[in-house]
C-alpha positions in Angstrom: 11.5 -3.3 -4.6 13.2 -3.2 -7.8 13.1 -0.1 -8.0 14.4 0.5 -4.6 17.5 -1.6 -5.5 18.2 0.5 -8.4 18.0 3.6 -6.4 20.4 2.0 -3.9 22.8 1.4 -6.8 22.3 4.8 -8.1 23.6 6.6 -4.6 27.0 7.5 -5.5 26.7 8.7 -8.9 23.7 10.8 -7.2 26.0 11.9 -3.9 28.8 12.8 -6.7 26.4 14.9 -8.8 27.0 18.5 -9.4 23.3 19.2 -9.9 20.9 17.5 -7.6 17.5 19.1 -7.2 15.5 17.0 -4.2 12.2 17.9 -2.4 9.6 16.1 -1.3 6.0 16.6 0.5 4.5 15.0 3.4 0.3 15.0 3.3 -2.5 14.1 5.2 -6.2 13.9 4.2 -9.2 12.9 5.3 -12.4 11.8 2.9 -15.5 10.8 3.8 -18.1 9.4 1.4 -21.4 9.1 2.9 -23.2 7.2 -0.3 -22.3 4.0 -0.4 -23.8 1.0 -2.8 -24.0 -1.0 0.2 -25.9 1.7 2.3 -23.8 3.4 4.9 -20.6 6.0 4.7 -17.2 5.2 4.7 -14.6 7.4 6.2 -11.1 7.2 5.3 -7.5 8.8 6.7 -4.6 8.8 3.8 -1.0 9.7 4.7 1.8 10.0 2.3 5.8 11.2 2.6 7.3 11.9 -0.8 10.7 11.9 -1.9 11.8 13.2 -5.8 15.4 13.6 -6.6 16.9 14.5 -10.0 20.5 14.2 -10.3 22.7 15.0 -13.4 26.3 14.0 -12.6 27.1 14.2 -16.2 26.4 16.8 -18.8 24.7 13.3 -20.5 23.4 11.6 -17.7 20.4 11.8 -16.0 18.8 10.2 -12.8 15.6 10.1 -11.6 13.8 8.9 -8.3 10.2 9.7 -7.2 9.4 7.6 -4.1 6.3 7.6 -1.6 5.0 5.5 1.2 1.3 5.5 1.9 -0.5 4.8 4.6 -4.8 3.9 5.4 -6.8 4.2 7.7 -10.4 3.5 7.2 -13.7 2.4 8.4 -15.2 1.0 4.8 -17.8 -1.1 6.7 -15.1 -2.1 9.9 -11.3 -1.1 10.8 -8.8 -1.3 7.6 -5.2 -0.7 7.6 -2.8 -0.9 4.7 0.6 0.8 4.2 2.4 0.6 0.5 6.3 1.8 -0.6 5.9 2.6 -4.1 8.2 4.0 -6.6 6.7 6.4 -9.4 9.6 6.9 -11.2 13.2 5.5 -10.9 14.8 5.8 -14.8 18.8 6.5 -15.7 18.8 8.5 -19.0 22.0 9.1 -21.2 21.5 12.2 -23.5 23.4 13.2 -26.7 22.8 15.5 -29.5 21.0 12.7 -31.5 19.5 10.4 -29.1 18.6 9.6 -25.8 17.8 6.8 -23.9 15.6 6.0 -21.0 15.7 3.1 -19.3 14.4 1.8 -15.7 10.7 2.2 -13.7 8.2 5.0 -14.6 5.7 7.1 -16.3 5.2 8.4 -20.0 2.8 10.4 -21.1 1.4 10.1 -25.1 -1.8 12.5 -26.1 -2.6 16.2 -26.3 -6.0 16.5 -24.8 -6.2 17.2 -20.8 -7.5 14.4 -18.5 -9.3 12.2 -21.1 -6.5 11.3 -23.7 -7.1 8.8 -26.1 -3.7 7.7 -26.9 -2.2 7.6 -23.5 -2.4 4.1 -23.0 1.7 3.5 -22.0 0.7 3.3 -18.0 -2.2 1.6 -16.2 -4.5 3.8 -13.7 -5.4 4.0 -10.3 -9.1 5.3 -10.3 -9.5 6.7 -6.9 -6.6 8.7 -7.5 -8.2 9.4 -10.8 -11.0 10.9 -9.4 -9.5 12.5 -6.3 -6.5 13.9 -7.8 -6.8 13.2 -11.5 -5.0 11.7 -14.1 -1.5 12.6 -13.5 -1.3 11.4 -10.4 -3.2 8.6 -11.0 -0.8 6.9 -14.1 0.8 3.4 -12.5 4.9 2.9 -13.4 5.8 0.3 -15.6 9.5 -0.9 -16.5 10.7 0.3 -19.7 13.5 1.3 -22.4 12.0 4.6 -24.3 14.8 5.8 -27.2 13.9 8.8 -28.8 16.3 9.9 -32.0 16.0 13.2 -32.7 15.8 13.1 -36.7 16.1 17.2 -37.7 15.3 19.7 -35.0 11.5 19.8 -35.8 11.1 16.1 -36.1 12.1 13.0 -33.5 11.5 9.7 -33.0 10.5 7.8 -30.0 10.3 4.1 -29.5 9.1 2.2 -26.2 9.4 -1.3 -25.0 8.1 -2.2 -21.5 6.7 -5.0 -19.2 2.7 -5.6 -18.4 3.8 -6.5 -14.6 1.1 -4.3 -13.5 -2.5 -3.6 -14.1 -4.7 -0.8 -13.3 -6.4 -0.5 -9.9 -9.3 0.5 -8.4 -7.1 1.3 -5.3 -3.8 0.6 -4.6 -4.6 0.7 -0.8 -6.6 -2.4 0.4 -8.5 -2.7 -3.2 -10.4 -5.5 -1.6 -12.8 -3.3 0.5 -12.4 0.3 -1.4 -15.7 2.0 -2.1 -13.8 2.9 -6.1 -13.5 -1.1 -6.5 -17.0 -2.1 -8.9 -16.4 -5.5 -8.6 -18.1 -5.2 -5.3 -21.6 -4.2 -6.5 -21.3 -7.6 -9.2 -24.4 -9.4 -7.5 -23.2 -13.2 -7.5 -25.6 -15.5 -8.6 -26.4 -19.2 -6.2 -23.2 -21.4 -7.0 -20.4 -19.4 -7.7 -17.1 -19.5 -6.7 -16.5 -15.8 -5.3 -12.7 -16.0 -5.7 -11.3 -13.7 -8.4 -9.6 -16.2 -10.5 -7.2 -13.1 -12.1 -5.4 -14.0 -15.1 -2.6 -11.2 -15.1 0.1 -11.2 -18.2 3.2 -12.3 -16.6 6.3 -9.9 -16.9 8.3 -11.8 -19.4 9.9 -11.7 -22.7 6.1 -12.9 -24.8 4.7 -10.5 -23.8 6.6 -7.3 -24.6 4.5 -4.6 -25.0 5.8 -1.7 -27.1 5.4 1.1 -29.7 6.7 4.3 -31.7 5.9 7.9 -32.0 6.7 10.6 -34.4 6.9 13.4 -33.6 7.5 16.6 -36.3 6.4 20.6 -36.2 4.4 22.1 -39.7 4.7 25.6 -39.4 3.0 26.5 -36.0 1.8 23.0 -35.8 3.1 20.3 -33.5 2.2 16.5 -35.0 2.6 13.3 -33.9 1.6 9.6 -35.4 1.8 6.6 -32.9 1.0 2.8 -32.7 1.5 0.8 -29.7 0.7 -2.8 -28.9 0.0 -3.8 -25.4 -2.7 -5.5 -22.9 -5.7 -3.5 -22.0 -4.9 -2.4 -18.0 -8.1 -3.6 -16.8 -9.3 -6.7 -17.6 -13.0 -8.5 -18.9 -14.5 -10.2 -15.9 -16.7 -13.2 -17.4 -18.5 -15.8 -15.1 -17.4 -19.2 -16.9 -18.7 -22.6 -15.6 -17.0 -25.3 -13.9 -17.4 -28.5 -12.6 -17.4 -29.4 -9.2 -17.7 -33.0 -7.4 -17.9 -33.2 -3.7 -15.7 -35.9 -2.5 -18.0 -36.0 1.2 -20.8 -37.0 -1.2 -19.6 -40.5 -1.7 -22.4 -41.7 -4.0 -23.2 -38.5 -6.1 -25.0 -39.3 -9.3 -24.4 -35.8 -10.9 -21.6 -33.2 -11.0 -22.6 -30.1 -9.2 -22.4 -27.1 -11.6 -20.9 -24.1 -10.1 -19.7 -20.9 -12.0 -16.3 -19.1 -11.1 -15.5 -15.4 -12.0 -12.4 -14.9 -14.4 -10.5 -11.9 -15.1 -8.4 -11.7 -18.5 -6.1 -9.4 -19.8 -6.6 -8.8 -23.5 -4.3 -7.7 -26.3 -5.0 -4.3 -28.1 -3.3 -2.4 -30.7 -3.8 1.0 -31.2 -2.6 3.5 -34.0 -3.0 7.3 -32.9 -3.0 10.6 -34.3 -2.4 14.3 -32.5 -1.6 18.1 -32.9 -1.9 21.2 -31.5 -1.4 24.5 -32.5 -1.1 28.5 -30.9 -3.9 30.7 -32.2 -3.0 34.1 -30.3 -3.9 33.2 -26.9 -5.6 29.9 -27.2 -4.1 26.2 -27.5 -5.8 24.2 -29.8 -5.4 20.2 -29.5 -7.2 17.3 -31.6 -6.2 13.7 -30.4 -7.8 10.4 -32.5 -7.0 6.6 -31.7 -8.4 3.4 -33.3 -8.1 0.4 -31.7 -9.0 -2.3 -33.9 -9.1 -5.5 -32.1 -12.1 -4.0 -30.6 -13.5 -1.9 -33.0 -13.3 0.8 -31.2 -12.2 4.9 -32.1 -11.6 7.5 -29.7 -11.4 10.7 -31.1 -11.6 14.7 -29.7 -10.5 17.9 -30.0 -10.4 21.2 -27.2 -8.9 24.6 -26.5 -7.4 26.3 -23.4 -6.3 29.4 -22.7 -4.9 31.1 -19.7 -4.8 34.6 -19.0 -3.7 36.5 -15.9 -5.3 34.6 -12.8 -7.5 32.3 -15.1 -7.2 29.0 -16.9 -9.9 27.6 -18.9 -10.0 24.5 -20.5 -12.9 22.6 -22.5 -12.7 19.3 -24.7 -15.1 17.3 -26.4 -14.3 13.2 -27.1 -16.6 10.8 -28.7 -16.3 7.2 -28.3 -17.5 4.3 -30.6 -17.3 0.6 -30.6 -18.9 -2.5 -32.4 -19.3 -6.1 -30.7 -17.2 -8.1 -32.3 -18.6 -11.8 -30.4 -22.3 -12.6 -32.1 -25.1 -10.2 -33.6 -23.3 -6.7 -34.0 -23.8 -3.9 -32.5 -22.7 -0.4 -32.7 -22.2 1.6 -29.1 -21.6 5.8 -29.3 -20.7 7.8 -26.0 -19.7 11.7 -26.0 -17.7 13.1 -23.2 -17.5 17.2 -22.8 -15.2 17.6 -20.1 -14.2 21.5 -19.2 -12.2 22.9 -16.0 -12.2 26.9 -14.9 -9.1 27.9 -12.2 -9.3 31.2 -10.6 -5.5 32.1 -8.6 -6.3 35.4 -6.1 -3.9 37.2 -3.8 -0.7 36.4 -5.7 -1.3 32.6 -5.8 -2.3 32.7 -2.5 -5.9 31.3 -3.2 -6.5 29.0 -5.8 -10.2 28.2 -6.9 -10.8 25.3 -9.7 -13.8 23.3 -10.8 -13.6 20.6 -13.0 -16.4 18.3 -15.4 -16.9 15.5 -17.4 -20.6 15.1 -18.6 -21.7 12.1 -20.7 -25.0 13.1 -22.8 -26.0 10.1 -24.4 -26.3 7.9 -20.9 -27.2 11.2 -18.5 -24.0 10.8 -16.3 -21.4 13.2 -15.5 -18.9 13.8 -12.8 -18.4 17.5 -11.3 -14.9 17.6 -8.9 -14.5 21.1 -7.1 -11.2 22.6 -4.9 -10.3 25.8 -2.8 -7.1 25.5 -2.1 -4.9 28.2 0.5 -1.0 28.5 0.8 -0.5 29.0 4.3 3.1 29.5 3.9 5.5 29.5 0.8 5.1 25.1 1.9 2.0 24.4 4.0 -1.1 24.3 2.1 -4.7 23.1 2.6 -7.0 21.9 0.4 -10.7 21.1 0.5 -12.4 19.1 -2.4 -15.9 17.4 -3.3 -16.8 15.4 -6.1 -20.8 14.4 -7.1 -21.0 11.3 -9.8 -24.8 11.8 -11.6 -25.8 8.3 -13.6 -28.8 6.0 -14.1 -29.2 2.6 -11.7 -29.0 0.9 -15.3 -26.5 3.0 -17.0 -23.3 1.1 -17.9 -21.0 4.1 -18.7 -18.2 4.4 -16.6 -19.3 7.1 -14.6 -23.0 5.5 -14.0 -21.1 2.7 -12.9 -19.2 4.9 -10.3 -22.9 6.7 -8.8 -23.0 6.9 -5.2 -19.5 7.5 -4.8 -19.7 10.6 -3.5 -16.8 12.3 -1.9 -15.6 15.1 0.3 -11.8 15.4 1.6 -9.6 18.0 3.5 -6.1 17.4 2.9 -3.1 19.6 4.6 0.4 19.5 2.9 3.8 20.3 3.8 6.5 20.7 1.1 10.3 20.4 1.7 
C-alpha cells in the first residue's frame, strides 16, 4: 500500500514526462501437481494483470513502477481463493555524472552466477515462483536507499540500506494450504501447540539491514567485493516447551507440558567475492560468499555462451557449513545446475530445459518449457518440473519431492 501511495504521488511528474515507456501483460495458467505428501493432486488456476511504467521527466530523474494483482484459484485438498496487489518495484532515482541515488520499494540484484547466486541475498524469495518461473521472478521487494558513486569510469561504489519488513515465502498466495509450503509435512508430536508462533524482525530503525559493493574492471575483467549484514529470509523453526495450566482443572497437581513451534529470524553477515570475464564467445563467472555467523561458504564458478539460436549455460557451486550449537560438525553439498535454449522460426518457438542436480544427497530438480508466439503479444507456454530426492534426505530439493508440476500458461502483452 505504500508503495501504491508513492505511485499516486509520483502521477504528475510521470503524466509531465517526456519519456515514458509503459506496458504490461495479462496471464493465465493452469498447474496441476498430481503428487502430493499428503496423497492426492492439487490443481491450481493463477491470474495476473501487470503494469510497468518508467518515466524520466528529467535528464536526472528517474521513476519506476512495476505493479501486479494476482488472483487463485485452487483445489489443494477443498475450494481456496486468494487475490494479492503487490508492487515489485516502485523507486525514484536522481542521476548525475558522479552519483546516483535510489530510493523507494524494489529489487536488487548482487552475484554473477545464473539462478543459484551466492551473494544475492538483498531480497527475500518466493519458492513456487522459484521453481515455476525462476529466480528473477521470484525475488520479494524490500524498501531501500541504494547510492552508488561512480569513483573513475572502471570503478564505482554502491551502498544499500533497507528494511527486513518482509520475509521469504513459500507462496505469497494462501501460503497456509500451498503444496511449496514444508511446514506442512512437519509431523507434530502429542501436545503441541500447532500455531506458528512467527517472530518476524520488525521494520524499524534496529534493525537496518545494509551493505557495500565495489565494483572495478582489470583489463577484460569485471570485479566486485561486497559485505552485507541483514536477517536470513527464512527463518529456524524450533519446537520450544511451554507451560500450560488448565484453569477447568480446578485441583491440578502438575503443569501440563506442551511444546509450541517458533519461528526466528537470525542475523547473518556475509562478505562476497565475484568476476567475470569474455573469452571469445564464452562468459566466464566465479561467485564466493562466507557467512560467518554460521560457518558457512558458498562458492562456484560457470560459463555461458550463446550462439545463433542457442544458449547454454552450466555452473557448479559447493556449499559447506559447520554446527556451531554442541559437538561439531562439518556438512558439504555440490550443486551442478546447467540450462540449454533452442529459438526456431525467427523466435517464433522457443525450447529450454533447465537442472540443478545435487550429488552428494541424490536430488536434483529438471524444469522443461516449449513456448509459441502466437502473435508479436499472445504467447503460450507449457512447462513440467520433476524434483528426485531421498524420503530422509534433508537438502532442499529432497525436501521439495513429490512436488511435481505441470502448467499451461497463455499471455497477452500490451
Amino acid at each position: 500500500m505504500r508503495a501504491l501511495a508513492l505511485l499516486l504521488v509520483l502521477l504528475p511528474a510521470v503524466a509531465r514526462a517526456q519519456k515514458v515507456d509503459a506496458g504490461g501483460e495479462v496471464s493465465v495458467i493452469g498447474i496441476s501437481m498430481p503428487n502430493q505428501p499428503e496423497g492426492g493432486r492439487t490443481n491450481e488456476l493463477r491470474s495476473r494483470a501487470r503494469l510497468d511504467v518508467t518515466a524520466d521527466p528529467a535528464s536526472w530523474l528517474r521513476l519506476k513502477f512495476d505493479g501486479s494483482v494476482d488472483g487463485l484459484v485452487a483445489d489443494r485438498s477443498g475450494r481456496v481463493n486468494d487475490v494479492i496487489v503487490r508492487a515489485r518495484d516502485a523507486w525514484v532515482e536522481v542521476r548525475g555524472s558522479k552519483a546516483d541515488v535510489r530510493a523507494g520499494y524494489g529489487r536488487l540484484v548482487w552475484g554473477r552466477l545464473d539462478e543459484i547466486m551466492p551473494s544475492d541475498v538483498l531480497n527475500p524469495v518466493e519458492s513456487s515462483r522459484y521453481f515455476l518461473e525462476g529466480r528473477a521472478e521470484a525475488r520479494l521487494p524490500v524498501a531501500f536507499v541504494r547510492s552508488r558513486l561512480f569513483l573513475t569510469e572502471e570503478t564505482s561504489f554502491e551502498a544499500v540500506v533497507s528494511l527486513p519488513g518482509r520475509r521469504g515465502r513459500f507462496d505469497e498466495l494462501d501460503e497456509a494450504s500451498s503444496p511449496f509450503n514444508l511446514l506442512r509435512d512437519l509431523v507434530l508430536p502429542a501436545g503441541l501447540i500447532d500455531d506458528l508462533d512467527r517472530r518476524e524482525p520488525k521494520a524499524a530503525w534496529r534493525n537496518l539491514q545494509g551493505g557495500g559493493r565495489l565494483s572495478t574492471t582489470l583489463g577484460r575483467v569485471d570485479a566486485s567485493v561486497s559485505a552485507y549484514r541483514g536477517f536470513e529470509s527464512f527463518g529456524a523453526v524450533s519446537l520450544e516447551p511451554a507451560v500450560f495450566i488448565d484453569p477447568t482443572v480446578p485441583a491440578q497437581p502438575i503443569p501440563l507440558v506442551v511444546g509450541t513451534l517458533v519461528e526466528r529470524y537470525a542475523r547473518f553477515t556475509m562478505v562476497a567475492a565475484d568476476a567475470e570475464a569474455i573469452v571469445g564467445p564464452w562468459a566466464i563467472r566465479a561467485e564466493t560468499a562466507y557467512f560467518p555467523d554460521r560457518a558457512a561458504v558458498d562458492a562456484g564458478i560457470g560459463v555461458d555462451r550463446s550462439a545463433g539460436d542457442y544458449r547454454v549455460f552450466t555452473s557448479v557451486v559447493w556449499h559447506r557449513d559447520r554446527t556451531t550449537d554442541g559437538p561439531s560438525v562439518v556438512n558439504h553439498d555440490l550443486s551442478l545446475i546447467g540450462s540449454v535454449e533452442r529459438r526456431f522460426a525467427r523466435d517464433r518457438y522457443m525450447v529450454r530445459v533447465f537442472g540443478v542436480s545435487n550429488p552428494v544427497d541424490g536430488s536434483g530438480f529438471v524444469r522443461g518449457v516449449a513456448a509459441w508466439t502466437v502473435r508479436d503479444n499472445v504467447a503460450l507456454e507449457a512447462s513440467g518440473g520433476v524434483f528426485t530426492g531421498d524420503a530422509d534426505g534433508t537438502d532442499t530439493l529432497s525436501r521439495f519431492r513429490e512436488r511435481d508440476f505441470v502448467f499451461l500458461r497463455l499471455r497477452w502483452f500490451f
